[in-house]
VOKOL-740104 format. One line per field, with one value per residue: residue number from 1; x, y, z of N, C-alpha, C, O in turn; residue in one letter. Coordinates in steps of 0.2 Angstrom, whole numbers. Layout:
<torvexs>
resi = c(NUM;...) .
n_x = c(X;...) .
n_y = c(Y;...) .
n_z = c(Z;...) .
ca_x = c(X;...) .
ca_y = c(Y;...) .
ca_z = c(Z;...) .
c_x = c(X;...) .
c_y = c(Y;...) .
c_z = c(Z;...) .
o_x = c(X;...) .
o_y = c(Y;...) .
o_z = c(Z;...) .
resn = c(a;...) .
</torvexs>
This chain:
<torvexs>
resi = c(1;2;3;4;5;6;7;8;9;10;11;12;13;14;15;16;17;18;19;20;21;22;23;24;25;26;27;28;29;30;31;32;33;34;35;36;37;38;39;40;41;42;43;44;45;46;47;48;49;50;51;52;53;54;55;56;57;58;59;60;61;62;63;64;65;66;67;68;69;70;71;72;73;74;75;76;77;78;79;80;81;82;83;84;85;86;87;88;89;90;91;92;93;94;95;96;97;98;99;100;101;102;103;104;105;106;107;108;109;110;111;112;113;114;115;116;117;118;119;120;121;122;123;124;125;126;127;128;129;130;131;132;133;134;135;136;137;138;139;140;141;142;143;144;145;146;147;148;149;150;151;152;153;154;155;156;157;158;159;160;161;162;163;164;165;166;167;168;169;170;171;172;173;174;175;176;177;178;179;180;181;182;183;184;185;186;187;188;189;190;191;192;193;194;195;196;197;198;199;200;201;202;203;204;205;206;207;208;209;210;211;212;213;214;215;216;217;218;219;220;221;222;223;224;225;226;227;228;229;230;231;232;233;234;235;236;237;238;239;240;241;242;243;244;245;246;247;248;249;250;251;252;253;254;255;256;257;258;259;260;261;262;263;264;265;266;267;268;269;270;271;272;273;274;275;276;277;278;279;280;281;282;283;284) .
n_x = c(567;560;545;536;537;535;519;516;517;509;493;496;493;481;472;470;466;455;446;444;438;425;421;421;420;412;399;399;396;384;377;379;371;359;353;354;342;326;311;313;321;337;343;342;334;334;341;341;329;336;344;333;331;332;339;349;356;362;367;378;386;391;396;409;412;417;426;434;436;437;448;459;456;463;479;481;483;486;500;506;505;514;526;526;530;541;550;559;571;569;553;538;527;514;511;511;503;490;487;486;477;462;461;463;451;435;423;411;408;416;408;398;398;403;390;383;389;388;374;355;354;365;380;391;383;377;386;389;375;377;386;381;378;371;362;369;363;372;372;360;347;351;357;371;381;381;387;401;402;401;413;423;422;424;438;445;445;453;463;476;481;487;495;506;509;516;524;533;536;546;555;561;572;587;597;610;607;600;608;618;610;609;619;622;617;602;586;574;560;563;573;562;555;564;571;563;550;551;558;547;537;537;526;517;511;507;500;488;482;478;471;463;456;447;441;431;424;410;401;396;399;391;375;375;377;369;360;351;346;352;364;364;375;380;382;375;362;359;360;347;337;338;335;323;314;313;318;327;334;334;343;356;358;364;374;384;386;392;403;408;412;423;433;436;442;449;460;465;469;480;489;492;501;511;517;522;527;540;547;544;553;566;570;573) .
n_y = c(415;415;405;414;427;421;419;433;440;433;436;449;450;443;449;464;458;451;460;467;459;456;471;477;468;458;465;469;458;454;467;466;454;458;466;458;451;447;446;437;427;425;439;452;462;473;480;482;491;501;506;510;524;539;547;542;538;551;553;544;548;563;557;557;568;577;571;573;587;592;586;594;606;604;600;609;623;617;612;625;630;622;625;639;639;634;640;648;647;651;648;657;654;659;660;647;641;647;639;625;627;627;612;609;615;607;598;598;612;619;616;623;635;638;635;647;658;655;653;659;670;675;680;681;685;693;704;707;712;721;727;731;722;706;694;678;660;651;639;632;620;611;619;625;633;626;616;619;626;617;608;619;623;609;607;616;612;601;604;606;593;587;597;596;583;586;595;587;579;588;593;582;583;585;600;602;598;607;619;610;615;628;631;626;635;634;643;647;641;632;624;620;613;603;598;599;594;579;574;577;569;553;560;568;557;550;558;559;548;545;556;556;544;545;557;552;546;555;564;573;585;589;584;594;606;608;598;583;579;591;590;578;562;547;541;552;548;534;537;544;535;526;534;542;538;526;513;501;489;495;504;498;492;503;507;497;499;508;506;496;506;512;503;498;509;514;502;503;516;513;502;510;519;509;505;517;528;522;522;536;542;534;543;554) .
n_z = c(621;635;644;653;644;633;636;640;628;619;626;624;611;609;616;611;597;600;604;593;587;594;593;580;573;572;574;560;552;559;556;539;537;542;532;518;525;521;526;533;524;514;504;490;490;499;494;480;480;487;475;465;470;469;478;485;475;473;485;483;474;478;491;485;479;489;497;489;485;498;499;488;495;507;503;496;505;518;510;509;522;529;520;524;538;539;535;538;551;565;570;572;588;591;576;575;583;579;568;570;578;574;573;585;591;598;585;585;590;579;570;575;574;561;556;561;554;542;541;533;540;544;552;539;529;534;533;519;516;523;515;506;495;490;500;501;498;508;515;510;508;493;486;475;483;494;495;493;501;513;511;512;527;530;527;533;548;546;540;549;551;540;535;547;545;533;536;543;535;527;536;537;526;518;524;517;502;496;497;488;478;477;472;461;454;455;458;471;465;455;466;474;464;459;474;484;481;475;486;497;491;500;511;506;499;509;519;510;507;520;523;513;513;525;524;518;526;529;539;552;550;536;543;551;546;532;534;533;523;513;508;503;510;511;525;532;522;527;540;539;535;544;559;556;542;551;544;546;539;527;529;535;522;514;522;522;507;511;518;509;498;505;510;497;492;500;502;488;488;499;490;480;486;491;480;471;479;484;471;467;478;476;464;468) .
ca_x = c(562;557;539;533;538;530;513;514;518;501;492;497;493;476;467;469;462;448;444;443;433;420;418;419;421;404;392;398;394;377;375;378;366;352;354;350;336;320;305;316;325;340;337;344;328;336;349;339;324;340;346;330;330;338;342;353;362;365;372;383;391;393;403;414;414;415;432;440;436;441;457;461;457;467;482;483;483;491;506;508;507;520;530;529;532;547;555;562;573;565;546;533;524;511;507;512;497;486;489;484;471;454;461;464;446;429;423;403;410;418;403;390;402;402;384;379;392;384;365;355;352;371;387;392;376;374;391;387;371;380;390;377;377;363;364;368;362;379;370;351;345;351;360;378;386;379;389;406;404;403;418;429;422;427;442;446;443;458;469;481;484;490;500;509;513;519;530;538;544;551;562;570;575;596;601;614;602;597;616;620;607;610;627;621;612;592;581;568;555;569;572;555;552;568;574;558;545;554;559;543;533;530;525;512;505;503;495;483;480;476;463;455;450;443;436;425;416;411;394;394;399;387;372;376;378;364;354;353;345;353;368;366;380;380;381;367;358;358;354;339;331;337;329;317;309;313;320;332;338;337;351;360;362;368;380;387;387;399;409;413;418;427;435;440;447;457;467;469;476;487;491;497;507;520;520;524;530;548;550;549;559;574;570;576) .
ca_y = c(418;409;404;419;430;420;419;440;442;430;439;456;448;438;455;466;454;448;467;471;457;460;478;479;461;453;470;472;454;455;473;463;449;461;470;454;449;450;441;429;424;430;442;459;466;482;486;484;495;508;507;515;528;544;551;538;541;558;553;543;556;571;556;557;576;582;572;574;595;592;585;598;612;605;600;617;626;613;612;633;633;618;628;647;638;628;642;652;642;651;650;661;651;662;656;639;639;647;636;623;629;623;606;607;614;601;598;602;618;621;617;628;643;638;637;653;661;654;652;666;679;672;685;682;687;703;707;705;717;730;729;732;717;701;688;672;654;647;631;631;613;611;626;623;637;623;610;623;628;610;606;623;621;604;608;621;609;597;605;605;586;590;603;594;578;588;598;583;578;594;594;576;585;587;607;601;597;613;621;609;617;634;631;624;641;634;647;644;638;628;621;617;607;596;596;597;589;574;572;578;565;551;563;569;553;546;563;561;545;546;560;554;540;547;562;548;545;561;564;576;591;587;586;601;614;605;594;575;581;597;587;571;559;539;541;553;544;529;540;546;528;524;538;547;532;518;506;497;485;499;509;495;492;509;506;492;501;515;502;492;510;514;496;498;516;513;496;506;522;509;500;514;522;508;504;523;532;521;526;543;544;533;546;558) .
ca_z = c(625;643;644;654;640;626;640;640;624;617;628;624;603;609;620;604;592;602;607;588;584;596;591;574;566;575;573;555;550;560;551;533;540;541;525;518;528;519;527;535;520;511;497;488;489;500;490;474;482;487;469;465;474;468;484;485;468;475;493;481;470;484;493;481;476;496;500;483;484;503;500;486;499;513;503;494;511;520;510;509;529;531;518;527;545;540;529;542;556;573;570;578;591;589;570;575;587;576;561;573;583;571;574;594;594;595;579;584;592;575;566;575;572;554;554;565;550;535;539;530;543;548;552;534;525;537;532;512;516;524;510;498;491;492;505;495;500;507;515;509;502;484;482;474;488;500;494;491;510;518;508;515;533;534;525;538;553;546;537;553;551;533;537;551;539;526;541;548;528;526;542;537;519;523;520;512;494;495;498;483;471;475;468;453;450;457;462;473;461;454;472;477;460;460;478;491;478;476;494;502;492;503;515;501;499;516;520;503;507;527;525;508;517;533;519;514;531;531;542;556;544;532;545;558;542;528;536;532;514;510;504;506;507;511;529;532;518;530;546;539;534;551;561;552;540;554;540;548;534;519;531;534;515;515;526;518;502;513;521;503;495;508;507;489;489;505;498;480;489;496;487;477;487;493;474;469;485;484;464;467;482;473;459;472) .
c_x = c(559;548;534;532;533;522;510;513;511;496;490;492;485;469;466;464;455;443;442;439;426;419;415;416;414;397;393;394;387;373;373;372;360;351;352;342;330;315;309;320;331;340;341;337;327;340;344;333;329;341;342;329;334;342;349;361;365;368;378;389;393;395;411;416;417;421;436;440;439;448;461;462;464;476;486;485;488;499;509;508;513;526;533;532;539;553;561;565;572;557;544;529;517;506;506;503;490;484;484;478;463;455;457;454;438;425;414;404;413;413;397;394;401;394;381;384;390;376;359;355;360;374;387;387;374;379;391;382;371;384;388;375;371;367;364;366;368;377;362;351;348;354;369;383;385;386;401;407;404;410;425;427;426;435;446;447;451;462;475;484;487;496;508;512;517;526;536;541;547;556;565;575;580;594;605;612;601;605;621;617;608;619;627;616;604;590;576;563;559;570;568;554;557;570;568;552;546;555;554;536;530;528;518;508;503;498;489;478;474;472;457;451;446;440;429;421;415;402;392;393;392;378;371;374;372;358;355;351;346;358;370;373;380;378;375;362;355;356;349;334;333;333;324;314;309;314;325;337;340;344;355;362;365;372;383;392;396;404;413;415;425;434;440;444;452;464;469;475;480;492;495;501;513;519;526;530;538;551;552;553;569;576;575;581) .
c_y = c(413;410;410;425;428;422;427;442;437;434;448;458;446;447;460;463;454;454;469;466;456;466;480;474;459;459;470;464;453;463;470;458;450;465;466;451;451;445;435;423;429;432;449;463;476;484;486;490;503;510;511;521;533;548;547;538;548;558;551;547;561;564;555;564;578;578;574;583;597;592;590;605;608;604;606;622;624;614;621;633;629;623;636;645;637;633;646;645;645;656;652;656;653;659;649;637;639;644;628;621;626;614;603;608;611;601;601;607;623;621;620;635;644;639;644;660;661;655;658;670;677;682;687;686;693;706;711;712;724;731;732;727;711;696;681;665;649;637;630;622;612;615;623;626;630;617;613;623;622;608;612;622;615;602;613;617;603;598;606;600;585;591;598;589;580;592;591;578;582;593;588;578;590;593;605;601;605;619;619;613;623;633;631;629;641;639;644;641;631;621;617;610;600;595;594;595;583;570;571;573;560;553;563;561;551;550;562;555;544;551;559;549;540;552;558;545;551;561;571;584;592;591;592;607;612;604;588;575;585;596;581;567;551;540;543;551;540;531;541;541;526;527;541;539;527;512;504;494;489;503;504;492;497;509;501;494;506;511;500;499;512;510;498;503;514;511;500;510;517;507;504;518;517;505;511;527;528;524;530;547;541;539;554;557) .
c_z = c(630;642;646;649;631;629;639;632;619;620;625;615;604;613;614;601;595;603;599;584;586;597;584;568;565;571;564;551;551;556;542;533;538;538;522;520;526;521;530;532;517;504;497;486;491;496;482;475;483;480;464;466;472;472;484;480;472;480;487;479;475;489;489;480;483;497;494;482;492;501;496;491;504;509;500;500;514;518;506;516;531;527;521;533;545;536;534;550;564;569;575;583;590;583;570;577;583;569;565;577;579;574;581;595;592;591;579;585;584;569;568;576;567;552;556;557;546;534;537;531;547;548;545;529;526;536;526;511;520;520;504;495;494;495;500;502;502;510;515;506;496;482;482;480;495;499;494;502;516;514;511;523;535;533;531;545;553;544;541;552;543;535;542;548;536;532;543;541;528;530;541;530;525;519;515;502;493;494;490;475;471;472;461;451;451;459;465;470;460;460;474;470;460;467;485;487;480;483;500;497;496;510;513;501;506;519;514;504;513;527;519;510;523;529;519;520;532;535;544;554;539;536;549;552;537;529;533;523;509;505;505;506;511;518;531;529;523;538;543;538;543;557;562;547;544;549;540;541;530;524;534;529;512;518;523;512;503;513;515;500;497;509;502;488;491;502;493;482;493;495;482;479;490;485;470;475;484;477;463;472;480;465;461;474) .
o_x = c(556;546;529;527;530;519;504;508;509;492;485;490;482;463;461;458;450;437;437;436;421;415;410;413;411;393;388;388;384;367;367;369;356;346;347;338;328;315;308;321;330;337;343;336;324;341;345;332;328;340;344;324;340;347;354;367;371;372;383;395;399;398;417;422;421;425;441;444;441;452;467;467;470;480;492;490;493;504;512;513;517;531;538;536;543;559;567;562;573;556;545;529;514;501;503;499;486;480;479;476;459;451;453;451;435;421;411;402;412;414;392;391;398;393;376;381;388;373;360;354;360;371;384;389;371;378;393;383;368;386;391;370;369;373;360;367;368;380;359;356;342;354;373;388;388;389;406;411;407;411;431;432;430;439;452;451;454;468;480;490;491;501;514;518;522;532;542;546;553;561;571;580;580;591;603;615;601;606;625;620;610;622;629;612;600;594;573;561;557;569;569;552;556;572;568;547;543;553;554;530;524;529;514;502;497;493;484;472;468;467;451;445;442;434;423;416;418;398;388;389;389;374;365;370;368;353;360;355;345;358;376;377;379;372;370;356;349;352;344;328;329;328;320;312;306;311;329;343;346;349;360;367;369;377;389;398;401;408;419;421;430;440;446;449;457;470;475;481;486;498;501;505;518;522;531;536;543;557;557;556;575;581;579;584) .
o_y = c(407;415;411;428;430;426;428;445;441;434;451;463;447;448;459;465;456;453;473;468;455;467;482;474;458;458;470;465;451;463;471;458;447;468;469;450;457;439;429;417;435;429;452;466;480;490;491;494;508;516;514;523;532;552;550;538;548;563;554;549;561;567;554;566;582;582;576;585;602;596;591;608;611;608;608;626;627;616;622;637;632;624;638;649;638;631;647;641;641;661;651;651;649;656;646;633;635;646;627;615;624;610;598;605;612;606;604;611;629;624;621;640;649;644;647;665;666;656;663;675;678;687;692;691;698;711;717;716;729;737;735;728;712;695;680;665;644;631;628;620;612;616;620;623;631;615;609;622;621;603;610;618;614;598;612;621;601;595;607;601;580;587;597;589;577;591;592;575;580;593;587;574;594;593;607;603;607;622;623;613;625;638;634;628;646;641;639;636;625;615;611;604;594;589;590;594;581;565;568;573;560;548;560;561;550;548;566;556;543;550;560;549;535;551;560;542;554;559;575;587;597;595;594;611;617;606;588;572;585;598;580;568;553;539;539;553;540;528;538;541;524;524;541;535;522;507;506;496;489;503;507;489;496;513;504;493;508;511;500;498;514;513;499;502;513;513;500;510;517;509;502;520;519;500;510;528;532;526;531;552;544;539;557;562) .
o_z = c(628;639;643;650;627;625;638;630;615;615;626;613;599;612;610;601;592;604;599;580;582;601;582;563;560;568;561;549;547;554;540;529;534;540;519;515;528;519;528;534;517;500;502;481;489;495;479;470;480;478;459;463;473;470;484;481;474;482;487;481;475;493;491;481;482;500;495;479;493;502;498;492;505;512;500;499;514;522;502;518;535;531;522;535;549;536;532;553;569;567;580;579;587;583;567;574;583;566;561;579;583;576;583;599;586;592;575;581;583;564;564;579;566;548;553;556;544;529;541;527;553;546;543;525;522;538;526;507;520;521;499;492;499;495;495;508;499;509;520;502;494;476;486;481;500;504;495;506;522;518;512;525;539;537;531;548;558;545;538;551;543;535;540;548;535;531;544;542;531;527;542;528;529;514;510;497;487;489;487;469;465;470;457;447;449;463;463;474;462;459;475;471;461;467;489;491;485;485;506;500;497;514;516;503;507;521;516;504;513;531;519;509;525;531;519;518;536;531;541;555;540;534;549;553;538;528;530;519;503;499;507;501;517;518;531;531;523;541;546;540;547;559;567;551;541;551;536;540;529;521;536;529;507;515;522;511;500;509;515;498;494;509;502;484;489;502;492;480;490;497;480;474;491;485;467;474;484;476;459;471;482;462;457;477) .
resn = c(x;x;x;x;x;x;x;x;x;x;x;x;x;x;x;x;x;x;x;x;x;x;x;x;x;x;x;x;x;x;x;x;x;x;x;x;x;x;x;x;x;x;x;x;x;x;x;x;x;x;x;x;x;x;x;x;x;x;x;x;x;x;x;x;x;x;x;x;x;x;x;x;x;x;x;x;x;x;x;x;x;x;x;x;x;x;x;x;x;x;x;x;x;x;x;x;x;x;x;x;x;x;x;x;x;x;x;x;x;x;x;x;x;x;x;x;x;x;x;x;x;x;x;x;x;x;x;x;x;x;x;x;x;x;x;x;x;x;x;x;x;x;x;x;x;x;x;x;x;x;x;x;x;x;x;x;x;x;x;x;x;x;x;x;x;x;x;x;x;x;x;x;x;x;x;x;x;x;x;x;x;x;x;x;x;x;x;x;x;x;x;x;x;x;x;x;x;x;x;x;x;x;x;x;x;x;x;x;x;x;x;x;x;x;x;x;x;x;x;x;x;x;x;x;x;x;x;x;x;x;x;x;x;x;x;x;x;x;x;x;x;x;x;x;x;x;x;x;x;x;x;x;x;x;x;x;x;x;x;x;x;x;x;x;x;x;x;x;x;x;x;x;x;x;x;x;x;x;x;x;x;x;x;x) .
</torvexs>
């Protein structure tokens, strides 16, 4: 490697890095800084002030329920729409697009549909009372359908990116496995469990993994359809002391709190997947 080549090639290593450390590396450090900061000395006096606070308990929890009932929606759905596109060898364009299509379109666009839908003189509800039936609360404050309907919206918004993981295992799974089972008598069911299970695992985890940890920033959904209180979760927890009570420090120990959950899950998921993901693919 001639000189000008190591020159670009440093370079190309040296713009990256320093781009990622003054965006995210600098602000987070000064973000941690000042979650600290009490009177000009250092002190866990924010984070023990939040750990009082019940509201806080309950952002914590509903981040936890809201991607793990996410990710149940999206990979149920997900892998039935990878499995009907993929089953036939010339798919519809048609459904392709449609299957697609919540992804392609902007996510507030897709949250003030959802809310003009669910809110309680919404579509939905005047549908429900032309039916005869009562308007239910699907996103009031405190109501359990509140917490149900931010969990299918947002699930509806990504289950493309699923889908589409889970399709691009499928297609490297050879015919021939499938040619050899039907010989040995498999039936479909039969199929699916020993021949595109097995093979379309680390498909499955990296999809499981990649949206449960994006599940777990979850904001914009949350805010547009609830409100920052309706169901709270880490995020909005930390905009409303930012915002609305003007306390800086307490929503950057909120933020902290996300960042190190987020931390933790991420490396587990992981960590578990290149531990697991090669065992059951030599299993296959």
């Amino acid at each position: 490697m001639n000189q000008a080549s190591r020159r670009l090639r440093a370079i190309f290593i040296a713009v990256p890095s320093l781009t990622m450390v003054a965006v995210l590396v600098l602000p987070a450090i000064g973000g941690l800084r000042l979650s600290f900061d009490h009177n000009g000395a250092a002190s866990l006096h924010y984070y023990r002030e939040m750990f009082r606070d019940a509201m806080f308990w309950r952002a914590l929890i509903n981040n936890l329920i809201l991607p793990i009932g996410s990710l149940i929606v999206e990979f149920a759905v997900g892998l039935g729409l990878a499995l009907v596109l993929t089953a036939r060898p010339k798919r519809s364009r048609l459904v392709e697009v449609a299957a697609i299509l919540p992804f392609a379109i902007p996510e507030i666009v897709i949250l003030t549909l959802a809310r003009y839908l669910l809110m309680p003189r919404g579509y939905v509800n005047a549908a429900l009372v032309a039916a005869h039936l009562h308007a239910l609360p699907w996103i009031s404050p405190s109501a359990w359908l509140a917490m149900v309907s931010v969990i299918v919206v947002d699930a509806w918004h990504v289950t493309p990116i699923v889908m589409l993981m889970l399709i691009a295992g499928l297609e490297t799974i050879p015919p021939e496995l499938y040619e050899a089972a039907a010989l040995d008598g498999a039936g479909p069911i039969a199929a699916f469990r020993y021949v595109t299970l097995p093979m379309l695992t680390p498909a499955i985890i990296g999809a499981l993994v990649l949206r449960g940890i994006d599940a777990l920033r979850i904001f914009s959904t949350v805010l547009v359809l609830t409100g920052a209180e309706g169901v709270p979760v880490l995020s909005t927890y930390a905009y409303g002391l930012w915002s609305d009570s003007q306390l800086p420090r307490e929503a950057m120990a909120a933020s902290m709190i996300l960042a190190l959950l987020v931390t933790i899950i991420g490396i587990g998921g992981l960590a578990a997947a290149r531990k697991w993901a090669p065992r059951q693919t030599g299993l296959a």
